[in-house]
N, C-alpha and C positions, 0 to 999 in steps of 0.2 A: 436801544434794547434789541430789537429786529437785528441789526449790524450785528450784535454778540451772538444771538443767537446764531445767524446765521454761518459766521463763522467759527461756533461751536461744532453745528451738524458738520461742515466741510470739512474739520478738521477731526472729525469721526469717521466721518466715512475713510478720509485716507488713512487713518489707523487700521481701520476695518478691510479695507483692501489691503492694506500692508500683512497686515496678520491673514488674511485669507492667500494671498499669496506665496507667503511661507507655510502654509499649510499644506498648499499644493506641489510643494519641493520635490523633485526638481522640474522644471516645465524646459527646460532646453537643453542641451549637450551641455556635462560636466569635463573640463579639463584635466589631468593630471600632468602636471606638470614636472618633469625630472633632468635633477641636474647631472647626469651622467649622457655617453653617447649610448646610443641603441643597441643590444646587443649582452651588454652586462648586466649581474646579478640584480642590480636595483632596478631595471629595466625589463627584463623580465618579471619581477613581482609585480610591477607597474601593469603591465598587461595584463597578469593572471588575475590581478583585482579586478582593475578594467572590466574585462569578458564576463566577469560573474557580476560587477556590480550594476552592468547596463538591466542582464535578468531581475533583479534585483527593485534598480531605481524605475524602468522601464521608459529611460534616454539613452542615447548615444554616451560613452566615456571614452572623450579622448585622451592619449599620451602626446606630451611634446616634449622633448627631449631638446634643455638645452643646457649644452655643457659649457665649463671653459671656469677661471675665476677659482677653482677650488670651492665652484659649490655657491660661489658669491654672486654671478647673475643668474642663475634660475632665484637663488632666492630675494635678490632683490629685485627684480621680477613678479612674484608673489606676493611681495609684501606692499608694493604698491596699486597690488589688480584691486577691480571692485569686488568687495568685503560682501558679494550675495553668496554664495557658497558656490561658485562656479568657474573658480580656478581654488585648485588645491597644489598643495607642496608634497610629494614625495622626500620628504628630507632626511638627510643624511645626517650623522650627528656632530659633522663640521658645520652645520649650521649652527652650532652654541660654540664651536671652541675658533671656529674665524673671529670674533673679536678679543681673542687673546691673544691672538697669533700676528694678524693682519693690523698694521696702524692704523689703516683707513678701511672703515665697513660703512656703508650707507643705513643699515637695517639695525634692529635691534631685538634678539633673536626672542626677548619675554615680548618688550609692547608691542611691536609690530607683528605680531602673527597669534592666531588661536590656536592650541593644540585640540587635534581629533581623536588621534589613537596612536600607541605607540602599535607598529606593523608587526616590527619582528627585530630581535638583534642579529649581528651579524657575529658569526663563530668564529673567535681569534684566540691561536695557538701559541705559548709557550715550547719552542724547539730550537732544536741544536743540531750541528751535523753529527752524522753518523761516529764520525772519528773519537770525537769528543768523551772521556771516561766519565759520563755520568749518565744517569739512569731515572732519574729522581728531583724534583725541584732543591729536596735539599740537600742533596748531590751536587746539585750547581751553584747552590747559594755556598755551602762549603769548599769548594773549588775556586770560585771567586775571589771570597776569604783568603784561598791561601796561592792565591796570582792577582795580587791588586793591579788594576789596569792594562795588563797583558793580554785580554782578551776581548774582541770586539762584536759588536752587533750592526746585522742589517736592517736600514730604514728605508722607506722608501718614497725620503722627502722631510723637508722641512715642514712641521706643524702637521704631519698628518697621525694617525694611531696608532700608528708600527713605532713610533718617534715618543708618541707621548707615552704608550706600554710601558716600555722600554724606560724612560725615565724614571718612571711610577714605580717601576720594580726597581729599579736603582736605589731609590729614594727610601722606598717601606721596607726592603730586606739589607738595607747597608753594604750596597756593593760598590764595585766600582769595575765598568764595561767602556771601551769606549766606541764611538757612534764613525760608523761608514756608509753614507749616505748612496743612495739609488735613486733611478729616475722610476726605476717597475718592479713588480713584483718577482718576477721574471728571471729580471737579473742579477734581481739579490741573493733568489732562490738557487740560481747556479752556482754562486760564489761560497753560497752557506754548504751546497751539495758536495763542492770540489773542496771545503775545510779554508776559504780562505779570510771567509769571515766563521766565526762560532756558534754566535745567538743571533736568533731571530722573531720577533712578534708577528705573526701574518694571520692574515683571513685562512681560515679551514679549506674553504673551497676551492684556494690555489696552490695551498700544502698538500692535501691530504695525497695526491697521486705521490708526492715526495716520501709522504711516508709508510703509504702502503708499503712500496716497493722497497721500503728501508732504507733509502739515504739520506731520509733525514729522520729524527726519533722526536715525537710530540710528548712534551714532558706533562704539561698542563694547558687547559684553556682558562682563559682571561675571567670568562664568567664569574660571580660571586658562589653561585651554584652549578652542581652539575648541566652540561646541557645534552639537548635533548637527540642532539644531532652526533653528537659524540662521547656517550654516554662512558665510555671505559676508561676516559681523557678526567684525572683527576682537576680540578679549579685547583689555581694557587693559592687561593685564601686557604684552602689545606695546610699550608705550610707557614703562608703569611698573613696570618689573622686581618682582616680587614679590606685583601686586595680585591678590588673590582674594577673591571676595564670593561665595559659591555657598549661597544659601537650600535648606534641602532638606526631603522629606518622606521619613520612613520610620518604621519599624513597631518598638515599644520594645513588651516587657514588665513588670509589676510585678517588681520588684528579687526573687529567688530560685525563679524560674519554672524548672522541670526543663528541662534542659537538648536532652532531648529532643523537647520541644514548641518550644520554639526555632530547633533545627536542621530539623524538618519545617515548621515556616513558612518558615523560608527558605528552604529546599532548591524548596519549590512555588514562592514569589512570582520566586525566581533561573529557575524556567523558564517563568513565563510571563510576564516582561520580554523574554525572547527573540524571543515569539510575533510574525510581522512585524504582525497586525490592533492589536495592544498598542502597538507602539514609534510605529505609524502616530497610534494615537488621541493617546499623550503629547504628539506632537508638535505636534496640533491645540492641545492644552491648554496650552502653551509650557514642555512639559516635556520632561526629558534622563533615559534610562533609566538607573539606575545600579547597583543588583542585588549590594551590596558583601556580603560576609559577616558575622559578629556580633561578631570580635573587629575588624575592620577598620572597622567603622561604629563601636564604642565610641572609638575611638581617633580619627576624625574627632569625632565628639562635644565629647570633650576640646577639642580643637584649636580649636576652632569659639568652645567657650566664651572660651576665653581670648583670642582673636583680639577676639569682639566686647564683653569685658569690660574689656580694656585701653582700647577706641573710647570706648566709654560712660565713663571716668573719666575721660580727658582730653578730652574733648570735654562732661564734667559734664552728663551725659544720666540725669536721675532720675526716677523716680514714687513719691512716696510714698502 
């Protein structure tokens, strides 16, 4: 009897520390970990959370930055840290769409990780070279229509969202484009400049000098809705009821992280997306604040996978 008891009280008390300790969240440097190299747009978000959420947590928040894999060793990486809330994931939304693409993933982008918050999406443009007589998405979808397969688009890569856009809108508006792969954005964007490829899906933030200056013309962006970064940039679902392409970053934990280190990351990064200095910098970056909570970013998650796991097998997009 003594024996039970006694290992009743011991086995309270470490419940009692356990919960007291998550109470005290966070008591040591928080990691962020990002799978890109230093320098770019998802790397700098990293930081400006970073800085405001050490104010915040009142720890150190480091960035570590590891790239390489398409996104595949930072996050598997993460999914095998320990589950206290002190490595997080800055991920990218190839983390749901590498196991449709890649044969081999170690990770599995529902069980193996917690959602925290979705951060922000990334703003990706619907454009065409200058050359090009149209003006309008459905302008281009009637164009199309009447040049079946004579005209091509730049990707910049097997399995990435320049790639899958592109299909998705192949697919939903009945076209037919065909695919002239790049290693960068870069390069694609000269080709698209100089008319030698046509269409293109890209990030905002590497377009937009393109099309300031008018050599390249942004028909629509990808979003379901207007965004917020490019307000005067019509969405395709204008045209093509149902289109939604929204690339996003945001903040996963390893799968059975306390639930209350969870909710204190979100609860900080949800107020200072508010911050107007914050919403101001995203926007520079051709980013859309978006500050979802943790069962409403898992649930996007999902949705997302499926969205662009269906793309990938009928449009037979593999890496092995």
């Amino acid at each position: 009897m003594f024996k039970k008891l006694l290992a009743g009280l011991c086995m309270g008390a470490i419940m009692t520390g356990a919960a007291f300790a998550a109470d005290r969240y966070p008591e040591r440097p928080v990691s962020i970990v990002v799978p890109f190299s230093a320098g770019g747009a998802t790397d700098i978000l990293a930081r400006l959370l970073a800085e405001r959420l050490e104010s915040r947590l009142g720890q150190p928040v480091i960035v570590e930055n590891k790239p390489g894999g398409g996104t595949i060793i930072a996050s598997n990486h993460v999914a095998r840290a320990k589950p206290d809330g002190y490595t997080l994931l800055l991920a990218a939304s190839s983390l749901g769409i590498a196991p449709s693409i890649y044969s081999k993933i170690d990770y599995d982008p529902v069980k193996d990780f917690a959602p925290v918050t979705q951060v922000a999406s990334v703003v990706h443009v619907l454009e065409v070279t200058a050359s090009l007589p149209v003006k309008t998405v459905k302008e281009l979808i009637d164009y199309l229509h009447a040049n079946p397969g004579k005209l091509s688009y730049a990707s910049v890569g097997v399995g990435t969202s320049t790639q899958l856009e592109a299909e998705l809108f192949k697919s939903m508006a009945g076209v037919d484009m065909q695919e002239i792969p790049y290693k960068g954005s870069s390069q694609a964007l000269t080709d698209l400049v100089a008319g030698r490829v046509e269409i293109m899906f890209d990030a905002w933030a590497s377009s937009s000098p393109f099309v300031k200056d008018g050599r390249v013309r942004a028909l629509a962006v990808t979003t379901e809705g207007p965004s917020k970064s490019v307000p005067d940039v019509p969405p395709i679902a204008t045209v093509v009821p149902g289109f939604s392409a929204m690339p996003w970053l945001g903040l996963v934990a390893p799968a059975g992280t306390p639930d209350t280190a969870i909710q204190t990351i979100y609860q900080a990064v949800s107020e200072i997306l508010k911050e107007p200095p914050v919403q101001e910098k995203l926007v520079t970056l051709g980013l859309d604040a978006i500050g979802s909570d943790p069962a409403s970013f898992g649930e996007f998650i999902k949705q997302d996978i499926e969205t662009w796991s269906k793309v990938a097998t009928e449009a037979n997009i593999r890496i092995n």
